[in-house]
Every structure is written in C-alpha cells, then in structure tokens.
N, C-alpha and C positions, 0 to 999 in steps of 0.2 A: 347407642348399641347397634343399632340397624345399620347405621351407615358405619361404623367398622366392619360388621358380616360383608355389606357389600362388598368393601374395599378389599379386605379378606379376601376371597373368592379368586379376583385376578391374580389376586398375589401367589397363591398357591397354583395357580395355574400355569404362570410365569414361571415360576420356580421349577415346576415339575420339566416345560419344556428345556429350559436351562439344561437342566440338572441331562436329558438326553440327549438335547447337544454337543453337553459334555464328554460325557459317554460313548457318543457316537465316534467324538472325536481323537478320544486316546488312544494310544498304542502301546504295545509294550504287554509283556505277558499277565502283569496283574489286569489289562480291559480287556483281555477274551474272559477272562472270568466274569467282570461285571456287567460287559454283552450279554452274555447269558444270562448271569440271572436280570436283568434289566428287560432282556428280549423275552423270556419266559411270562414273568409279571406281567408286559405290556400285552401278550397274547392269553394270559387270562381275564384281564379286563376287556380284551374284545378288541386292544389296537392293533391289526394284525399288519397295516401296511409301516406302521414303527418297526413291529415286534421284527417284521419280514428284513429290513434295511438291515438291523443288529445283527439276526444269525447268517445274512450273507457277508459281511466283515468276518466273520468265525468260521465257515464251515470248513474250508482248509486247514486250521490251526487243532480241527478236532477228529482230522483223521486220524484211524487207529485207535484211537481212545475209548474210555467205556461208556463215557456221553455222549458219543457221536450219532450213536443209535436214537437216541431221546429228540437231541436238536433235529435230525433231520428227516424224522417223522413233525416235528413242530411245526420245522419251515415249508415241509411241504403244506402241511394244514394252512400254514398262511394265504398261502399262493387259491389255497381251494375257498377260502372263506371269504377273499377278495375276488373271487370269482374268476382270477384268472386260472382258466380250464386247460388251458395249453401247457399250462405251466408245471400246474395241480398233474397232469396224468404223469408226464415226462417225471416231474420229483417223485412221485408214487411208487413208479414203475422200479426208478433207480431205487430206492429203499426195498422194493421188495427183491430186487435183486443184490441187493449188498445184504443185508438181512434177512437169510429165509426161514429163522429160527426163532423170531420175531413175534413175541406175545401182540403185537400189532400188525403182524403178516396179512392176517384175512383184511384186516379191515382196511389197510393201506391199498391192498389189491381191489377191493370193491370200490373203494375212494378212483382208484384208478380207472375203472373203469367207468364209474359213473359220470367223472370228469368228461370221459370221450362221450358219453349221453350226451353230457349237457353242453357239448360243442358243436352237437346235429343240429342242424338248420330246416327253419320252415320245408315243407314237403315241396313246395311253388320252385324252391332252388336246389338247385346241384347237391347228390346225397350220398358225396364220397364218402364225408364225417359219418355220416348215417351208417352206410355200413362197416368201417372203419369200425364204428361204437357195438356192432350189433358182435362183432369178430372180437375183438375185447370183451364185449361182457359174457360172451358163450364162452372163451375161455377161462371166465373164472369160476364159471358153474360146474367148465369140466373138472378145474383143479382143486374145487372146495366145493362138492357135490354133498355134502353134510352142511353148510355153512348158515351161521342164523341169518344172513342175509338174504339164502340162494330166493326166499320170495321176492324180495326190493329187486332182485335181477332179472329173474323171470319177468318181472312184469315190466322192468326197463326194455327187454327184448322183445316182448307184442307190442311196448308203444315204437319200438324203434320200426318193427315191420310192417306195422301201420302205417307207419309214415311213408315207407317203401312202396304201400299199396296206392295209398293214395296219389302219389307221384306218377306211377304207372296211370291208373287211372285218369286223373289230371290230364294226361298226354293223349291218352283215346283220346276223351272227350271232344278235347283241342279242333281234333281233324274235322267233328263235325258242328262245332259253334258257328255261328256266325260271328264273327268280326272284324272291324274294322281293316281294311287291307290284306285282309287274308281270305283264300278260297275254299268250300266247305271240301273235304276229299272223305267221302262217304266210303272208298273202298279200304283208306290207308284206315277209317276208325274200326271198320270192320276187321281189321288184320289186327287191329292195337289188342280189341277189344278181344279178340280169341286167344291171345298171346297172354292176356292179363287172366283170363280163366284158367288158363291152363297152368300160370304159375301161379297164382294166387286160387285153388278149389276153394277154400275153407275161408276165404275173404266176409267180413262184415258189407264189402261194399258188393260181392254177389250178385244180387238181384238189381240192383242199378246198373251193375254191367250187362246184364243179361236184355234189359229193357235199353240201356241206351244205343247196345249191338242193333237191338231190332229196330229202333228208332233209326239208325243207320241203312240200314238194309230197307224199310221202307221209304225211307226220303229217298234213295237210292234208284228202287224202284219208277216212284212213280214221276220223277224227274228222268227218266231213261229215253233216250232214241227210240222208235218206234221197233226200226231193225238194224241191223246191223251184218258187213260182209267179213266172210269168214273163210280162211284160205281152206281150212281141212271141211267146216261144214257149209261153207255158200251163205247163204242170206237166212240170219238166226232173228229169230222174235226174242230182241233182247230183254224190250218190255215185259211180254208176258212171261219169260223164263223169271227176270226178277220180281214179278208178281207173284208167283208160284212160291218163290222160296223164303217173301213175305208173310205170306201166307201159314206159310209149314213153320217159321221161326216165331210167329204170332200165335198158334197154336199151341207152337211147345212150351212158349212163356207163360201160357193160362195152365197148362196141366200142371209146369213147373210150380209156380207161385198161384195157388188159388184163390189167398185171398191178399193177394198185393195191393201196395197202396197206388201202384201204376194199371191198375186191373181198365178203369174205366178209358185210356188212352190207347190201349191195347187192344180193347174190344173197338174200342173205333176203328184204328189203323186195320184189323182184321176184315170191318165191314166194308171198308173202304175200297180191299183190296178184292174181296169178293166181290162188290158192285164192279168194278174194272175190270175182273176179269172176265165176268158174266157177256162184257160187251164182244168179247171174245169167242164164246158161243154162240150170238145171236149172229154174229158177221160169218161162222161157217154155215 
C-alpha cells in the first residue's frame, strides 16, 4: 500500500504538469477559456509564475470583455506576489487607469504604490526610486483620503523619508570620517550638516547631527593655522576665531540636548576649547 502512495504522488504530479503544458500550448478560442480558468486555479494555489505565463497568452483576447477586469487585476497580483515590483506597479497603474469604477480601485492603487516602496533601495545608494515611491504613495493619500489603507501609507511615507534623511546624513558624515584615501573636509561636513537641519527640523537623527556639526567645527578648529592673511581684514587669528565659535556651538548643544547621550564628549570638546583659548589671554 505504501509503495503505490509513493508511486501515486509523482504520477499526479506528472499529470498535473502535463495537463499545463497542454494548456499552455493550445490555441484556438476554446484555450483562452481554459487559460483562464487553469491560470485562476493555479494563482489560488499560490503558483503565480504558472498562473502569470497563462494570463499573458490571454490578455489581448480579453479586451473589451466583462472578464477582462477580473484577469487583469489577477495578472497584475502575479507579477506583485513574484515580487517582481517593476512590473506589479506599471500593471497596477494600468488597471487603475482602465478601470476607475473598479470595486478593486483603492486597493490596485495602494498595490501600486507600494510596489514603488518596495523598489527603494538601501539609503548607502542612489534614491531616485525613493522618491519616485514617496510622490506615488502621497498621491494615493491625496486621491483616497478616506482609504482603510491611508495608515499602511502613511507609514510607508516616514519609512520612505527616513531613508531620505538618512542618505543626507550618510553624506555629512562622509566629509569628516576618516578613510582610506579620502581627506577629512571639516568645512564641506559643516555646510552638509546645516543644509540637513534645515531640511530635515523634525529628523530622528537631530541631535546626531547637531553633535556631529560640532564635532566638525571643533576638529576644525583645533587643526587650524595659527593666522591666516586676509585681503579685506590683513592677518586674521583664524585659530582663535574658530575656537570661539567651538566654543558657542558646544554650548548651544548643552542647552540644546541636556541630557544627551553625547553630553560627556561635548563637555570635553568645550573644555578643551576653553583650555586653548585661555592660552590666548595669558599671551595678551
């Protein structure tokens, strides 16, 4: 008995491939019929790269028709559940626009948009797709501002500008790491870093920026030329200018963030900066 089960098993297995390569293979107006329902069944069992092959032999023989709506909300789903996202938004898109009266409207359109989510790439790379997705998903909040999904979007839209921020940030940083074959540019992180505050106020990353600006500014400092010549002002104390404004940016981070978790590197750098400049006093 066991050993017909086994034997059993391929055989139906066999059969069933058969049986879709059959399928696959006719033409003739009785196989768009059995396409469909063949490609239906196989995309409720979950085969969706079968299910997907069957309704692209069909989908021109079902324009105009009153299934054509059904199949090509399906095929799109395939393309989304194979994860291909390129493919998934582009077919979305087209359904929502051939169909706008579409008891599957909303959800084709959030499909669509999430697709372009799910095609943004790490923050470390290029974030066309990122904002590409962030412009998709905010139009579908505009256009379905009631929608039981507008939550799943919203918060696709703070992970997408997350990512944004990140990215931005990433690139401060950059200018003043140390690495390999690359030279620290403490004024370009300083420019990064004010650009990233001012478009990002309400950032998570905030106070990192805020500390890694100052960190900037005093590596800045205390790496400086003594003086430095100046066509409008003659010979500037560039050191103790950029001491000074260590100094005032090391303060305002303590008022800022009182009880940061960079508090104890901060009061350093401050003391540091005061011992410096005190030297500055004793030499007038």
């Amino acid at each position: 008995m066991k050993k017909f089960f086994y034997i059993l098993i391929p055989a139906i297995i066999l059969s069933s491939c058969s049986e879709y390569q059959k399928v696959l293979k006719e033409s003739g107006e009785g196989a768009v019929k059995k396409k469909f329902e063949m490609g239906e069944a196989l995309y409720n069992d979950g085969k969706f790269a079968k299910a997907s092959r069957l309704f692209a032999q069909i989908v021109p023989e079902y324009r105009g028709k009153p299934q054509a709506q059904k199949l090509m909300y399906l095929y799109a789903m395939t393309f989304y559940e194979m994860k291909d996202y390129y493919t998934s938004a582009y077919r979305f898109e087209q359904f929502t626009t051939a169909y706008p009266k579409s008891e599957k409207l909303e959800e084709a359109a959030f499909l669509s948009a999430k697709s372009y989510y799910m095609l943004s790439p790490a923050y470390t790379k290029d974030q066309k797709e990122t904002t590409e997705a962030i412009e998709k998903t905010q139009e579908f909040i505009n256009r379905f501002p009631d929608s039981k999904y507008l939550e799943d979007a919203n918060k696709l839209v703070k992970e997408l500008e997350f990512k944004l921020e990140q990215k931005a940030f990433h690139i401060a940083k950059q200018y003043s790491d140390i690495a390999p074959g690359f030279t620290r540019d403490f004024t370009a992180a300083i420019k990064s870093f004010d650009n990233f505050l001012y478009e990002f106020p309400g950032s998570k990353l905030r106070e990192d920026a805020f500390y890694y600006r100052l960190d900037a500014v005093y590596q800045q400092a205390v790496n400086s030329f003594e003086y430095i010549s100046s066509r409008e002002e003659g010979v500037v104390q560039l050191r103790k200018q950029r001491l000074e404004t260590a100094k005032e940016y090391g303060n305002s981070f303590k008022k800022m963030f009182a009880n940061s978790k960079y508090t104890e590197q901060v009061n350093e750098m401050v003391s540091a900066v005061e011992e410096e400049l005190n030297t500055y006093s004793t030499q007038s």
